[in-house]
C-alpha positions in Angstrom: -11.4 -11.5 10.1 -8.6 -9.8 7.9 -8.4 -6.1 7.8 -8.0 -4.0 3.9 -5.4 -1.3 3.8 -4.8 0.4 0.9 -1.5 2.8 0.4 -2.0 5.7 -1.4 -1.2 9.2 -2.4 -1.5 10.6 -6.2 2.1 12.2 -5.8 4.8 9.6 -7.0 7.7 8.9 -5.2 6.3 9.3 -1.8 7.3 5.5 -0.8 4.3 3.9 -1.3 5.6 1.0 -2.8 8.5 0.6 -0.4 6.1 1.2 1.9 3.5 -1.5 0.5 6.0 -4.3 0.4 8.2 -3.3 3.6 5.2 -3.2 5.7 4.0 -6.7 4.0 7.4 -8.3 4.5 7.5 -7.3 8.6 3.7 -8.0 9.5 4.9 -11.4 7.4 8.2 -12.0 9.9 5.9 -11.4 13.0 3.6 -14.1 11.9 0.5 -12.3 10.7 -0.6 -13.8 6.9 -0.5 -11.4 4.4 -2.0 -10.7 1.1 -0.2 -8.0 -0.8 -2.4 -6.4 -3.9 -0.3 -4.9 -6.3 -2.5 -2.3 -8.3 0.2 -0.2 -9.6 0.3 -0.8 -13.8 4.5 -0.2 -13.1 4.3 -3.4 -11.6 7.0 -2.0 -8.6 5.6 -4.0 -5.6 5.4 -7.3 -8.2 9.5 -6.8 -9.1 10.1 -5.4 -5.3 9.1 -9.0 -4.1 11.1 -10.9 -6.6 8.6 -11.7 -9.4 9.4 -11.2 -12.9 6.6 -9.0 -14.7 6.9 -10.0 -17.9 6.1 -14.2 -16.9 2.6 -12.3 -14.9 -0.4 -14.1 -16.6 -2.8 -13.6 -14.1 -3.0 -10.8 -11.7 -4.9 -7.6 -11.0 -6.1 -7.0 -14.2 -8.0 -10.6 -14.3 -9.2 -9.9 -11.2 -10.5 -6.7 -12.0 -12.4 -7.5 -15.0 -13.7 -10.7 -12.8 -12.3 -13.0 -15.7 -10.5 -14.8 -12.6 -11.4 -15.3 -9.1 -9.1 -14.3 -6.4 -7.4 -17.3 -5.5 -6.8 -18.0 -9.1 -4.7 -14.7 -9.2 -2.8 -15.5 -5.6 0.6 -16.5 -6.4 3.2 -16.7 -3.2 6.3 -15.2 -2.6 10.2 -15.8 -0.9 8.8 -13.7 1.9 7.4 -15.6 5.0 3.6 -15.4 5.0 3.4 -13.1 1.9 0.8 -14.2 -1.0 0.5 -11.8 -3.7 -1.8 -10.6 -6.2 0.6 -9.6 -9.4 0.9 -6.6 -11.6 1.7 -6.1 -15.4 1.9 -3.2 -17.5 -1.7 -4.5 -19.2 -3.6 -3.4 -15.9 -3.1 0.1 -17.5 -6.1 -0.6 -19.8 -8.4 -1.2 -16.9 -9.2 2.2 -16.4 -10.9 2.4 -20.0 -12.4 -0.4 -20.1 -14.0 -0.6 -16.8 -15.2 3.3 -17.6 -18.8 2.4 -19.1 -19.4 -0.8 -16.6 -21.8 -0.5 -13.8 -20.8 -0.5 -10.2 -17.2 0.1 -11.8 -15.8 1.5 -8.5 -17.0 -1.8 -6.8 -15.0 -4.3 -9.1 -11.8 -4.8 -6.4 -14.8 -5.1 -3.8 -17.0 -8.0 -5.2 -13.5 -9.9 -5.9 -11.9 -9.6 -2.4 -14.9 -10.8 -0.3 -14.6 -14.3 1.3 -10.6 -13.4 1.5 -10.6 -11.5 4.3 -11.1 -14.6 6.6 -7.7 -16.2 4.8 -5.8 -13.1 5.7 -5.1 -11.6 8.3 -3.8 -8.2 6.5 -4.6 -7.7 3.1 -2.4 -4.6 1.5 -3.2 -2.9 -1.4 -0.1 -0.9 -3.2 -2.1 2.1 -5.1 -1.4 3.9 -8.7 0.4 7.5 -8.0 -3.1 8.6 -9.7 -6.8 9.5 -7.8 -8.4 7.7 -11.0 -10.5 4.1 -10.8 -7.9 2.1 -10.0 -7.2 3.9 -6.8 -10.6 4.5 -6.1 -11.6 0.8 -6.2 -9.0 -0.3 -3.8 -9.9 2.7 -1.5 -13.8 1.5 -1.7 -12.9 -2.2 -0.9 -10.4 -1.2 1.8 -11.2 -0.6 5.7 -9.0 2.1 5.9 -5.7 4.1 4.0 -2.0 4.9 4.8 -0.8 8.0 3.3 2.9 7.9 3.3 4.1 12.0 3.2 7.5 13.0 2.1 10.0 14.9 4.1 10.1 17.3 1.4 9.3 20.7 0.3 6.4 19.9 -1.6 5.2 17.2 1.2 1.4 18.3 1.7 0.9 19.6 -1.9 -2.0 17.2 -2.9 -2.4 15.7 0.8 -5.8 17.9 0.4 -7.1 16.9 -2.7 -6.3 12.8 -1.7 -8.3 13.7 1.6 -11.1 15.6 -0.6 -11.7 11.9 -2.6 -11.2 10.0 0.9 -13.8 12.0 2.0 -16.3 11.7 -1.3 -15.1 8.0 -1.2 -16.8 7.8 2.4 -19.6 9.7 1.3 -20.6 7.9 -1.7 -18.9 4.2 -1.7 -17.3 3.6 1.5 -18.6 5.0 4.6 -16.3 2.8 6.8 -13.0 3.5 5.1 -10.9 5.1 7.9 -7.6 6.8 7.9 -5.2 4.0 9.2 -2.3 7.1 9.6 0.2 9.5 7.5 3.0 7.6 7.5 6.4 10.1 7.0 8.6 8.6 5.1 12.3 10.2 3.6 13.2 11.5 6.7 16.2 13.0 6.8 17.4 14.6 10.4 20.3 16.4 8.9 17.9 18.2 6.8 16.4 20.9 8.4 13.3 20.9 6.1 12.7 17.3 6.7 12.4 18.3 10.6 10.3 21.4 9.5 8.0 18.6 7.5 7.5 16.4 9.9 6.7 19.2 13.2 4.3 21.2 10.2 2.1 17.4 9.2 2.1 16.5 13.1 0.6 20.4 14.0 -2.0 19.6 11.4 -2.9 16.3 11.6 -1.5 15.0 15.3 -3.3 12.3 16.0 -3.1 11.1 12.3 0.4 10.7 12.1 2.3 7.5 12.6 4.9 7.6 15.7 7.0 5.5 13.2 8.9 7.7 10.7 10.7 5.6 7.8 14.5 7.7 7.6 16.4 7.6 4.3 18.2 4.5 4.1 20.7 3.4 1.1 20.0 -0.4 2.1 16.3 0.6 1.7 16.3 1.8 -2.3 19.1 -1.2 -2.8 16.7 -3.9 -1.8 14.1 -3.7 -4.5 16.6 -4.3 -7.6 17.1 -7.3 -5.9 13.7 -8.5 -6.0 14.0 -8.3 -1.8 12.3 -6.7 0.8 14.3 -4.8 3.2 13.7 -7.9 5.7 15.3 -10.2 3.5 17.9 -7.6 2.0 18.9 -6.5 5.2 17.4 -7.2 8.1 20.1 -5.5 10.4 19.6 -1.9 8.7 18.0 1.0 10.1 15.3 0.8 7.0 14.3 -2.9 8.1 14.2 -1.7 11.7 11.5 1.3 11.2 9.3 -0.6 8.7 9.3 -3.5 11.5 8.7 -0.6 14.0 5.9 0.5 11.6 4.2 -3.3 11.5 4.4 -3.5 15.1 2.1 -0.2 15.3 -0.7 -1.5 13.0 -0.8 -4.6 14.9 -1.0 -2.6 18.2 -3.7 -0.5 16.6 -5.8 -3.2 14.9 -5.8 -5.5 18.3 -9.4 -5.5 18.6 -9.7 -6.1 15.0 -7.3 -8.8 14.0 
């Protein structure tokens, strides 16, 4: 049985998409199958994995709506053991027109059951938003990373995501866990990103991710060429922590997966 885990925070530019299809890529090289969601209407994780956008004809939005099944939005990818479910800019419109259906936070739910037992991981790259998008992959997923900047502003927000994790678990989801805050960004020259990462372990210690993802120039090269870090370079420090990273989640989930 496959395990959901959805990447979000409502701040932009935290990593969550680096993060989405790094973490994808390594669980993928250490033979675990892997189903990456990409429910981001910027279509990042889509491009990141070398897919062009604009051929998309089937993706999130069709499963959304339920106009497709799931396996008739799977499409697979250069990366070992990485299917993926595509983005496009059209999966902006979802949000409106799912506003008036019933069960409207359950849509990424109904479609996703019977796939867990094809997967072993299925990842779920999340909108920088806290609207329905994000709330339907956080009530179909088992549990949430929450990758945290090494930046001034770092837990700005970090309440207010785990306010609607909370009223997620409350209302839709009451077995969605927090998988772990992932730091990402880091920096050890910077003394603020060393302040950042002792102030979100003195708050949330047993929370927080051993694996911290360090600023890497190999790591923001990779997506412009359609690569994950793995592929890109799988020598550099940024392929090194994200495989660091998979290699926690698998020690974590052992009962699971």
């Amino acid at each position: 049985m496959g395990k959901i885990i959805a990447i979000a925070n409502q701040k932009g530019g935290v990593g969550k998409t680096t993060t989405s299809v790094n973490l994808a890529a390594s669980l993928g090289v250490l033979e675990k199958k892997v189903l990456l969601i990409d429910a981001d209407p910027q279509a990042n994780a889509t491009s990141g994995l070398g897919i062009d956008v604009d051929s998309v004809e089937m993706g999130t939005y069709q499963l959304l709506e339920h106009s497709k099944t799931a396996l008739e939005t799977i499409i697979s990818t250069s990366s070992p053991n990485v299917d993926l479910i595509p983005s496009h800019i059209d999966l902006v419109a979802i949000e409106i027109e799912l506003v008036d259906k019933d069960k409207r936070e359950y849509m990424m739910k109904q479609s996703l059951e019977g796939l867990k037992d094809k997967y072993d991981y299925i990842l779920i790259d999340c909108a920088p938003s806290l609207g329905l998008l994000t709330l339907n992959a956080l009530t179909a997923a088992d549990s949430v990373i929450i990758p945290i900047q090494c930046e001034y502003f770092a837990l700005e927000g970090l309440g207010k995501l785990l306010n609607t994790i909370k009223s997620v678990q409350k209302i839709h989801n009451p077995d969605l866990d927090i998988e772990g805050l992932l730091l990402t960004m880091f920096d050890s020259r910077l003394r603020l990103s060393n302040q950042v990462v002792e102030e979100v372990n003195k708050h949330f210690s047993d929370m927080v991710f051993d694996t911290i993802i360090q600023r890497n120039v190999r790591l923001s090269e990779a997506p412009s060429y359609g690569e994950s870090i793995i592929k890109y370079d799988a020598a550099s420090k940024g392929a090194a922590n994200y495989l660091n990273l998979a290699n926690e989640v698998m020690k974590k989930n052992k009962e699971i997966v």
